[in-house]
C-alpha positions in Angstrom: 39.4 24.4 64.9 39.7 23.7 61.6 40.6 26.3 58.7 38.5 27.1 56.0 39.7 27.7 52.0 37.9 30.5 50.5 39.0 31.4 46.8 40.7 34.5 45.8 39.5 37.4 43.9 41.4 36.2 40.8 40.2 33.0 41.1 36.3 33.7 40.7 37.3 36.0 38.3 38.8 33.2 36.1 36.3 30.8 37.7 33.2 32.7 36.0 35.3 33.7 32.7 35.3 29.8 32.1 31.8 29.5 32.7 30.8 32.2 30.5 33.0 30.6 28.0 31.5 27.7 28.5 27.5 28.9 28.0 28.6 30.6 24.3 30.2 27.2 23.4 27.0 25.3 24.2 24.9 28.2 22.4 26.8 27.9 19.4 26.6 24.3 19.2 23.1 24.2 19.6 21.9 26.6 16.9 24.7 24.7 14.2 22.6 21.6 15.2 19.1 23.4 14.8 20.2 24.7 11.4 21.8 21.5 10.1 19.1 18.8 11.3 17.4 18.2 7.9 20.1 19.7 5.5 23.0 17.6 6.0 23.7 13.6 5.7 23.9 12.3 9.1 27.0 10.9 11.0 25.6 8.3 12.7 24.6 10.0 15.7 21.9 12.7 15.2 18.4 11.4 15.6 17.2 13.1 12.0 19.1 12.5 8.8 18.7 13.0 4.9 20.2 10.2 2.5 19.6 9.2 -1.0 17.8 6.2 -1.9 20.2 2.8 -3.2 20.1 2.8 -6.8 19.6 -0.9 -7.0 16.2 -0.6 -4.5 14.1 2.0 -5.1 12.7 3.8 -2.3 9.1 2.1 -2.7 10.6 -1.0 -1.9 12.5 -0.6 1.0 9.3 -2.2 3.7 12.5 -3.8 6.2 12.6 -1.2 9.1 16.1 -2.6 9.4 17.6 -0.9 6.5 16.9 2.3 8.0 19.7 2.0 10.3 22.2 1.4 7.8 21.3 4.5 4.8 23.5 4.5 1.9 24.3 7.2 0.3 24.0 6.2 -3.0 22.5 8.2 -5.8 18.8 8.1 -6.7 18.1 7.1 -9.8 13.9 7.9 -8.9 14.9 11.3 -7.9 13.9 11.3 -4.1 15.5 12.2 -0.8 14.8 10.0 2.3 14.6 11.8 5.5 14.5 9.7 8.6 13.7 10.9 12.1 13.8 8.7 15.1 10.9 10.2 17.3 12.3 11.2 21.0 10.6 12.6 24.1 8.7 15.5 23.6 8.9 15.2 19.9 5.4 16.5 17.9 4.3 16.0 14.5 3.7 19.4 13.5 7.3 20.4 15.1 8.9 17.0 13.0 7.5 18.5 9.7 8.4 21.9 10.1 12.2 20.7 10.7 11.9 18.9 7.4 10.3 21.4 5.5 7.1 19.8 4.9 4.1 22.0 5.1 1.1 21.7 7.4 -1.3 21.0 4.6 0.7 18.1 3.9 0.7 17.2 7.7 -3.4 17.2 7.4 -3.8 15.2 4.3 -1.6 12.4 6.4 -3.8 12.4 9.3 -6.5 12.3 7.5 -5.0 9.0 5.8 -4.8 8.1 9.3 -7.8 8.6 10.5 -9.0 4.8 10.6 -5.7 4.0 12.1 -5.0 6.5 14.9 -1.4 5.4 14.6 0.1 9.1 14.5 -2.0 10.1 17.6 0.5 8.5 20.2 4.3 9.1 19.1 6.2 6.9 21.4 10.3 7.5 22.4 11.9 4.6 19.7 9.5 4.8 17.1 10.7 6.0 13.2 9.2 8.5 10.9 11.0 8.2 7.3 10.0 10.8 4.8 10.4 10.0 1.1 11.1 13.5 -1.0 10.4 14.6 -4.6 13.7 16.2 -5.2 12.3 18.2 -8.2 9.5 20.2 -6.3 9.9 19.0 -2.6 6.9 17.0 -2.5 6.3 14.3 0.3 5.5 11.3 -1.5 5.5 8.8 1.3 5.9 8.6 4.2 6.4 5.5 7.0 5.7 4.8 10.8 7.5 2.1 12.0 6.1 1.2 15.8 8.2 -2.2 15.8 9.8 -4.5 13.8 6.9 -6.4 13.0 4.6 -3.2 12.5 4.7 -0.3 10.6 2.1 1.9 8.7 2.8 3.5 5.0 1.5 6.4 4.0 1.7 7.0 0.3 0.7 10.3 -1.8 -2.2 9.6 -4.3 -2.8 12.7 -5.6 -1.6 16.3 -4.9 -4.1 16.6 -1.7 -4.6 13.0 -0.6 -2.8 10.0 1.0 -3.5 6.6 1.5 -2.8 4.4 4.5 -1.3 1.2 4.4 -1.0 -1.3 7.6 2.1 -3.8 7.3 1.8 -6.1 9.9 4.7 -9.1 10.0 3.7 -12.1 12.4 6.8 -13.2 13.4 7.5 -15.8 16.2 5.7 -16.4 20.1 8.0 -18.1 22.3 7.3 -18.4 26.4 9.3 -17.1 29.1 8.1 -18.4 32.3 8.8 -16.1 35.3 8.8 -17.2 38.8 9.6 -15.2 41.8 9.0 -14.4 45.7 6.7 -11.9 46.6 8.9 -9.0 48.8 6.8 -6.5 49.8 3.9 -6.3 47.7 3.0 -8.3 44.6 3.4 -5.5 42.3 6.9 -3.8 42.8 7.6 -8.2 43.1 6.5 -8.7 39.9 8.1 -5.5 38.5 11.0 -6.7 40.0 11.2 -9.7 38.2 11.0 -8.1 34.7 7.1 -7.1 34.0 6.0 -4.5 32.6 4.4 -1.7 35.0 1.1 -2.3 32.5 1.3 -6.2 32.8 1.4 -5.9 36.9 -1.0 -3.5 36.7 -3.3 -5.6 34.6 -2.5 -8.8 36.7 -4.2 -7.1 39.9 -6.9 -5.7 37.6 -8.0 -9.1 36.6 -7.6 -10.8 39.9 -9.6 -8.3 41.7 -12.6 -9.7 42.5 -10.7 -13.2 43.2 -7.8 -11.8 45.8 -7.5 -9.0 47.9 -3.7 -7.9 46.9 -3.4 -5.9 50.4 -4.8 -8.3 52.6 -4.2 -11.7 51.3 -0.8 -11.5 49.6 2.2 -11.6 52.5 6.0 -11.6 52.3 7.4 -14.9 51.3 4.6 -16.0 48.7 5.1 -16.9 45.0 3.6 -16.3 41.8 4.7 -17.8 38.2 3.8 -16.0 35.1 4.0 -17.6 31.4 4.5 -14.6 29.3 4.5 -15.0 25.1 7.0 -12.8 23.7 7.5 -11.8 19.8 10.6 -11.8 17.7 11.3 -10.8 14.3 14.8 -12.0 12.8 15.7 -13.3 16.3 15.0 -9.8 17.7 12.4 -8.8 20.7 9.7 -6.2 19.2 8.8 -5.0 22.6 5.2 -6.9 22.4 3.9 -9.8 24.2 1.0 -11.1 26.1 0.6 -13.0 29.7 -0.5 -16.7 28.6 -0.9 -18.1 32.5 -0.6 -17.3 35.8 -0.7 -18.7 39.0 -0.5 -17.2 42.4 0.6 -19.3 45.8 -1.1 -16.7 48.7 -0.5 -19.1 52.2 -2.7 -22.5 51.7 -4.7 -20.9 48.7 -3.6 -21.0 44.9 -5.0 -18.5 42.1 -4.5 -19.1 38.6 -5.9 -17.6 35.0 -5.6 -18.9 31.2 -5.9 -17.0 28.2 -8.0 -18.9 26.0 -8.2 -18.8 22.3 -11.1 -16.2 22.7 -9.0 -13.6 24.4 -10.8 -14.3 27.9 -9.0 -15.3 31.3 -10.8 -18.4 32.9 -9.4 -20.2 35.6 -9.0 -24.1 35.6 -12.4 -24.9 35.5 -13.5 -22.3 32.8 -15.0 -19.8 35.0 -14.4 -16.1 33.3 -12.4 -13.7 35.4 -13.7 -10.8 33.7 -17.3 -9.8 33.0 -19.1 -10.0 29.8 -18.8 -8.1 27.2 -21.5 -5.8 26.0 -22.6 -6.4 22.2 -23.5 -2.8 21.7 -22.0 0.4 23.7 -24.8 2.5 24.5 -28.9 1.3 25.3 -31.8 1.7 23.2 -31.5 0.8 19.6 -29.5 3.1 16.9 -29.7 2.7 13.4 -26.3 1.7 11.3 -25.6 4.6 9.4 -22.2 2.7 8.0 -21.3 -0.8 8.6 -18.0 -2.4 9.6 -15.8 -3.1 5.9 -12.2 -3.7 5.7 -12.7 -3.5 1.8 -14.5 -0.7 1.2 -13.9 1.7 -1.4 -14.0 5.5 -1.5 -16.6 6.3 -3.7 -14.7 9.4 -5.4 -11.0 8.0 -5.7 -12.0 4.1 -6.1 -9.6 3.3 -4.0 -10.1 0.8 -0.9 -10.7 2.8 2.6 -11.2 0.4 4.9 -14.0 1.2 7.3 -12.4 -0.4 10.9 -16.0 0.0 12.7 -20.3 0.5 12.9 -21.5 4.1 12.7 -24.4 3.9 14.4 -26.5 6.9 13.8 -27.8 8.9 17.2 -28.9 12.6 18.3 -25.9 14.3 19.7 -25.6 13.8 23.4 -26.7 10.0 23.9 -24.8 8.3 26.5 -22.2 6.1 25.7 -21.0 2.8 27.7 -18.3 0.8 28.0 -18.2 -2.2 26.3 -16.2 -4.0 29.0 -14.3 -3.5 32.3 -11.0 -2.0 31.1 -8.5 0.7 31.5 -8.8 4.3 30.0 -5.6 4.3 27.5 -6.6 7.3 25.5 -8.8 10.5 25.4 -7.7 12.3 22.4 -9.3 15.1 20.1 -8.0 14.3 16.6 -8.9 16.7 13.6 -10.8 13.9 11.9 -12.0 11.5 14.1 -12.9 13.8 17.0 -13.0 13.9 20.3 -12.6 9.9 21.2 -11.5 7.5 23.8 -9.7 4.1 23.9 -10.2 1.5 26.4 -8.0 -1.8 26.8 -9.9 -4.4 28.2 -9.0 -7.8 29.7 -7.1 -10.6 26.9 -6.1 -9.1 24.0 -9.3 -6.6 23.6 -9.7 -3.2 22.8 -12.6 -1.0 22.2 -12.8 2.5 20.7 -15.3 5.4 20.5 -14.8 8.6 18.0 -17.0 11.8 17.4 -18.0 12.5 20.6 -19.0 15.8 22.2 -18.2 14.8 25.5 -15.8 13.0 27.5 -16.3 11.9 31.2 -13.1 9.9 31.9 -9.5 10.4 32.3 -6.6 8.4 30.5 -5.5 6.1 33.2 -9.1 5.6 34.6 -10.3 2.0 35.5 -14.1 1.6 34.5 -16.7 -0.8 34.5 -19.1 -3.0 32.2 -21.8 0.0 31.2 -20.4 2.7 32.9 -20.9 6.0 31.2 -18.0 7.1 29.6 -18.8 9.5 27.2 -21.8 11.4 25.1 -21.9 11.0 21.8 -21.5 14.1 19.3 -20.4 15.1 15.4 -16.8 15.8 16.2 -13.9 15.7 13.9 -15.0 15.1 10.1 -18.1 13.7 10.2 -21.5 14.2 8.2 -23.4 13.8 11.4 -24.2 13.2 14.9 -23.1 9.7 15.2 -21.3 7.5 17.2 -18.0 5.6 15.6 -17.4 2.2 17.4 -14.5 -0.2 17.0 -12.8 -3.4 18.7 -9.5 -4.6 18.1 -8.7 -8.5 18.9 -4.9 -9.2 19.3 -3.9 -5.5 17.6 -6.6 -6.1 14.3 -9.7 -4.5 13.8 -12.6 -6.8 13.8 -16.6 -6.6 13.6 -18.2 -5.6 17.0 -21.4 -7.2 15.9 -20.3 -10.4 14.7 -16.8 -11.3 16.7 -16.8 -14.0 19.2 -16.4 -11.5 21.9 -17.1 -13.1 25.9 -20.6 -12.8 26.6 -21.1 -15.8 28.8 -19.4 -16.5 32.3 -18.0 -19.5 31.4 -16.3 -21.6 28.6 -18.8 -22.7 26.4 -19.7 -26.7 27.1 -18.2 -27.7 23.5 -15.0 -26.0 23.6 -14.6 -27.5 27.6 -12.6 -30.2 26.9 -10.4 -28.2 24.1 -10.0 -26.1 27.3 -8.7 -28.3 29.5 -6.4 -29.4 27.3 -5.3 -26.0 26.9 -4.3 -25.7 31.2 -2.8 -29.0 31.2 -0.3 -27.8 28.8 0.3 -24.5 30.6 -0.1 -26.4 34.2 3.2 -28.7 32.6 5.3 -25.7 31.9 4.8 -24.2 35.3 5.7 -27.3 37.0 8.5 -28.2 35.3 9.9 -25.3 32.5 13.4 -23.4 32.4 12.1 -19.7 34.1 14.6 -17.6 33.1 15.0 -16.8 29.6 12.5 -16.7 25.5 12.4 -20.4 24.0 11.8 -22.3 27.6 
């Protein structure tokens, strides 16, 4: 039989001294961290740090995110202190201002500001907060959200209770990857597996679902081949992109889908893979209580508020639609635009609806063309029941009345042959493109 160590007395003894030890040391260090997070210049390797402004570029200027990463700590010849907080899991705004000292009135003038944006509402692991401080009395001046490198949002002090919001947006460069790979044991985890996103799968066999039956009529050993746009700024990947083509080998039968330049998916003869669009998100008729103005002004301060959707003026409780088949991506309650919900549609679409009293669906929900999906209301800061309505085209806020949204089943006949053109040149890539790697 075998013989079994067992420790002595002495040695748990010293065994939990060193562990008692060893909980003090990591108590210490994590209050000297909790107390130092705002106060002192960074090393390099905390996530929130204080530096001074270069002299030669005053703080105003600096719109490259990429100078964050390298602060100098160079006096301030404007008299500010730049704080700069790179947001991790679990991280809160009202926690992130409190840590620098900012108060919560502060806080609500910036969402406010941010109202028309909703940018705040969804902190994401990566992003960047960077706080620009009045040394004199500890005022925020400004402050700036930077999502990517090719978008952040600046929010600058106007007067001692208000803010202003300010969208940069910095086109950069598409190029293609073209992705091509076996399907294992399902097409999903395949195409995860080959370096989509768990979204862009997900959307794949959304759009394909009333084409091809993933469960039944995909097997081990078929193929798919995905064109996927990616963006760069300065030669670096922001993280976004879009699925231009795909194509999908399933035994003797072949599935394929093109954006167009209308955000829509056809297939190679211009037949929509997605349902309309509806025009208007609820039925009846509702008068326009405040119409859809990127330039408008505030009529106390003068200065341009942009106006990102209708209004459409309704009793409290009228059902509201959805505008297209899509995916529930948000159900927030915000302090100024209310209770609200987000839904990203097929192509580059996405629809919003704010000031409702009620919600009926779930962030992660799949719904349909009409479905109901809320009732309207007079949440948030609003003047009256009325339903807010926006839709955003490729990441821009656009007119729901007037864009060329998809409200036929097909390519129209006079943009056919534009069309064709269009899957010739994608059908060339597939055949015969580099699969592995941006610039193919």
């Amino acid at each position: 039989m075998n013989a079994t160590w067992k420790p002595t007395v002495e040695q748990l003894k010293r065994k939990r001294r060193r562990r008692l030890l060893l909980c003090v040391v990591l108590l210490v260090a994590a209050g000297l961290a909790a107390m130092l997070s705002c106060s002192l210049p960074s090393d390099g390797k905390t996530s929130l740090t204080a530096t001074q402004t270069p002299a030669s570029q005053p703080a105003a200027e600096q719109s490259n995110p990429v100078a964050l990463d390298q602060p100098t700590p160079s006096p301030d010849s404007s008299g500010h202190t730049i704080l700069s907080r790179t947001i991790a899991e679990g991280d809160n705004l009202s926690a992130i201002f409190d840590s620098c000292h900012i108060d919560q009135t502060t806080l609500f003038a910036i969402l406010a500001a941010d109202e028309s944006l909703l940018a705040l509402d969804i902190l994401r692991p990566g992003n960047r907060l960077t706080f620009k401080v009045e040394e004199s009395s500890g005022q925020l001046a400004e402050m700036a959200l930077y999502i990517n490198p090719a978008h952040q949002v600046v929010y600058r002090r106007t007067d001692d209770t208000s803010f202003e919001s300010e969208e940069v947006v910095i086109p950069g460069t598409w190029e293609n990857q073209i992705i091509e790979a076996e399907i294992d044991a399902s097409f999903y985890l395949s195409a995860m597996a080959a370096g989509l996103s768990e979204q862009e799968a997900g959307n794949i066999t959304h759009l394909f679902k009333n084409k091809l039956n993933f469960s039944r009529d995909i097997h081990p050993g078929d193929r798919f081949q995905i064109i996927r746009s990616l963006q760069l700024v300065d030669d670096t990947l922001t993280g976004q992109s879009h699925i231009e083509a795909i194509r999908i080998f399933a035994r003797n039968h072949s599935y394929a889908a093109f954006l167009f330049s209308d955000g829509n998916y056809y297939d190679e003869k211009g037949e929509s893979l997605a349902r309309a669009f509806r025009r208007y998100p609820f039925n009846g008729r509702h008068r326009i209580s405040s119409a859809f103005n990127p330039k408008r002004r505030h009529p106390v301060t003068g200065r341009i508020a942009p106006h990102r959707g209708v209004d459409f003026a309704m009793p409290t409780g009228t059902p509201i639609l959805a505008a297209a088949d899509g995916e529930i991506t948000r159900v927030k309650n915000h302090p100024y635009a209310g209770k609200y919900v987000e839904i990203k549609h097929d192509g580059q679409y996405l629809s919003r609806y704010m000031h409702l009293s009620r919600v009926s669906v779930y962030r992660g929900q799949k719904v349909k063309r009409g479905e109901v999906i809320a009732r309207s209301g007079n949440t948030g800061r609003s003047t009256g029941p009325h339903l807010h309505y926006e839709l955003h085209i490729k990441g821009r806020a656009v007119n729901p009345l007037t864009a060329a949204i998809p409200t036929a089943t097909k390519v129209p006949k006079n943009q056919l042959a534009e069309f064709k053109q269009h899957v010739q040149r994608f059908m060339a890539l597939l055949d015969n493109g580099d699969r592995d790697f941006v610039g193919a």
